[in-house]
GUMAR-919178 format. One record per residue (C-alpha): residue in one letter; chain; x, y, z. Coordinates in Angstrom, 3 decimals. Layout:
residues N
pt numar = A | gukol = A | x = X | y = Y | z = Z
...
END
This chain:
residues 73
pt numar = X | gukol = A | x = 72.243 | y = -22.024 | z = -35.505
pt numar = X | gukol = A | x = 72.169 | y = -19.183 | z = -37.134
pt numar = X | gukol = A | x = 75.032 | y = -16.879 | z = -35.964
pt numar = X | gukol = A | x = 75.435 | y = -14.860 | z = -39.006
pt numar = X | gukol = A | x = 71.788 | y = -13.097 | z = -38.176
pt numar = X | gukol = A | x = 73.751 | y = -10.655 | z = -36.484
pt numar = X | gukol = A | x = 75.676 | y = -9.085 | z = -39.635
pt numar = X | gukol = A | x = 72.725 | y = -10.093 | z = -41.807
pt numar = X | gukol = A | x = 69.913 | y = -9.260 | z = -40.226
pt numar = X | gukol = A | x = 70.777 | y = -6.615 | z = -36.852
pt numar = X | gukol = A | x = 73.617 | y = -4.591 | z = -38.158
pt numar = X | gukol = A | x = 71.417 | y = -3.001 | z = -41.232
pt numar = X | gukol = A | x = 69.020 | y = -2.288 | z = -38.739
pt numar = X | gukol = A | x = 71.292 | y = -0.550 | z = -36.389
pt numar = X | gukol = A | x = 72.491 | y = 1.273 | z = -38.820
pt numar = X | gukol = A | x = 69.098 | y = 2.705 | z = -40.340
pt numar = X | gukol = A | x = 68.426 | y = 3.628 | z = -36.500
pt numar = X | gukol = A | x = 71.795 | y = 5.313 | z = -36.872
pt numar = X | gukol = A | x = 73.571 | y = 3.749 | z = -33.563
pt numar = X | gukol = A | x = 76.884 | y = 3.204 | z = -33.471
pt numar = X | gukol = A | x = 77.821 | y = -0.752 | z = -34.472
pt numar = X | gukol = A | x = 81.238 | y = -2.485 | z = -34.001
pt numar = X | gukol = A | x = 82.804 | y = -5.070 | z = -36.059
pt numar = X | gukol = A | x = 82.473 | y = -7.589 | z = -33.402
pt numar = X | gukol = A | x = 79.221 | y = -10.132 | z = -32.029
pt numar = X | gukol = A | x = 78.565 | y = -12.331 | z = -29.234
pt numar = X | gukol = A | x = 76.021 | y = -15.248 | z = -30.173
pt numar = X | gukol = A | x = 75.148 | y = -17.961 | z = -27.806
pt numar = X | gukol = A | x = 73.079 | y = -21.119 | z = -27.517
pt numar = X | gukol = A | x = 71.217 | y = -22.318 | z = -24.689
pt numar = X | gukol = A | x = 74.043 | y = -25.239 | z = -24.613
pt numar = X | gukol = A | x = 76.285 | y = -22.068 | z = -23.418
pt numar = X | gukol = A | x = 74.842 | y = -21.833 | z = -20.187
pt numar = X | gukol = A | x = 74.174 | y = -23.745 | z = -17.106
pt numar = X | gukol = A | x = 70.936 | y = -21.878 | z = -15.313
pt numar = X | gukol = A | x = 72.325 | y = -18.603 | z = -15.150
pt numar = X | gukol = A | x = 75.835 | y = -18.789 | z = -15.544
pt numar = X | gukol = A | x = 78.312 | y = -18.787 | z = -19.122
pt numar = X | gukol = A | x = 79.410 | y = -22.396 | z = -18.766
pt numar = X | gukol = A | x = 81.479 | y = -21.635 | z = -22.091
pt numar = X | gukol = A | x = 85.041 | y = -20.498 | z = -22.152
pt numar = X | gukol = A | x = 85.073 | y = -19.470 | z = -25.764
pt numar = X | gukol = A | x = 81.355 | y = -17.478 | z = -24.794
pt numar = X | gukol = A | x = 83.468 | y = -15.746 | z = -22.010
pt numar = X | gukol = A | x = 86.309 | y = -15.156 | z = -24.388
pt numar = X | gukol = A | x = 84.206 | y = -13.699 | z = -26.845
pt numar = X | gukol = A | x = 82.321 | y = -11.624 | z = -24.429
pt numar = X | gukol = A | x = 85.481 | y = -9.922 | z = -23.071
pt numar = X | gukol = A | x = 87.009 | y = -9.487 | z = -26.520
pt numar = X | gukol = A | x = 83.767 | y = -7.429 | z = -26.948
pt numar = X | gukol = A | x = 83.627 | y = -5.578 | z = -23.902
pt numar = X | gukol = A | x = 87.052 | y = -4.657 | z = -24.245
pt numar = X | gukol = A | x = 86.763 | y = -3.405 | z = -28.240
pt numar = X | gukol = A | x = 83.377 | y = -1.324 | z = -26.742
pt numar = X | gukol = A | x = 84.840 | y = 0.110 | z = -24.107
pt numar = X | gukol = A | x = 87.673 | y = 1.805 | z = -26.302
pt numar = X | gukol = A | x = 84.788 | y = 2.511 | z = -28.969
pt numar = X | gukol = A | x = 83.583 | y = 4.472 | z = -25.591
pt numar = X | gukol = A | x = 86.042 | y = 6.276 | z = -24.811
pt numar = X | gukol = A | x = 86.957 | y = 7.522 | z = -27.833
pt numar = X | gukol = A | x = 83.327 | y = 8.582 | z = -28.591
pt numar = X | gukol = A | x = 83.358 | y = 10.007 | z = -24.528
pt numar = X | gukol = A | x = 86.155 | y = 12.291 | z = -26.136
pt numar = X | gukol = A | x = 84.729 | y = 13.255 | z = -29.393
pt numar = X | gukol = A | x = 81.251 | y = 14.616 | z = -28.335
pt numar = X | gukol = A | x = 79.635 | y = 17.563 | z = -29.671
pt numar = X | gukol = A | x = 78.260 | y = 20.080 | z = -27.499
pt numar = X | gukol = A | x = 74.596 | y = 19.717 | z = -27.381
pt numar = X | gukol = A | x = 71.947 | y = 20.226 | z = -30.097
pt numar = X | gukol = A | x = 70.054 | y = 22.920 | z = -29.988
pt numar = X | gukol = A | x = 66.049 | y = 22.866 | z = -30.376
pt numar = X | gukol = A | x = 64.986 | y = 24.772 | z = -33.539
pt numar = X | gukol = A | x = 61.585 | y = 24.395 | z = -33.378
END
């Protein structure tokens, strides 16, 4: 497993692309799921620790933009 692809190898990407990151993954294994469905409880843990960080990362950002850019060319 390699879980640590997402600080390693993702996060520098992101942030050459300049998107917003947060501190916070979710990796998972086919072993986490049963067809379709999270058969994990930590998986569904971690995946509403990280919807709930992001969605106060979006919020805050909802409140803090900028009016729009304009086209100079």
């Amino acid at each position: 497993r390699h879980a640590l692809v997402i600080d390693h190898q993702l996060r520098p990407l992101f942030s050459f692309l300049q998107a917003h990151t947060l501190p916070i993954g979710v990796y998972a294994t086919p072993a986490d799921f049963e067809g379709e469905h999270i058969s994990s409880a930590a998986l569904q843990a971690r995946i509403a620790l990280a919807t709930e960080r992001a969605a106060g990362h979006l919020t805050t950002q909802a409140l803090a933009v900028a009016a729009p850019l304009r086209r100079i060319a």
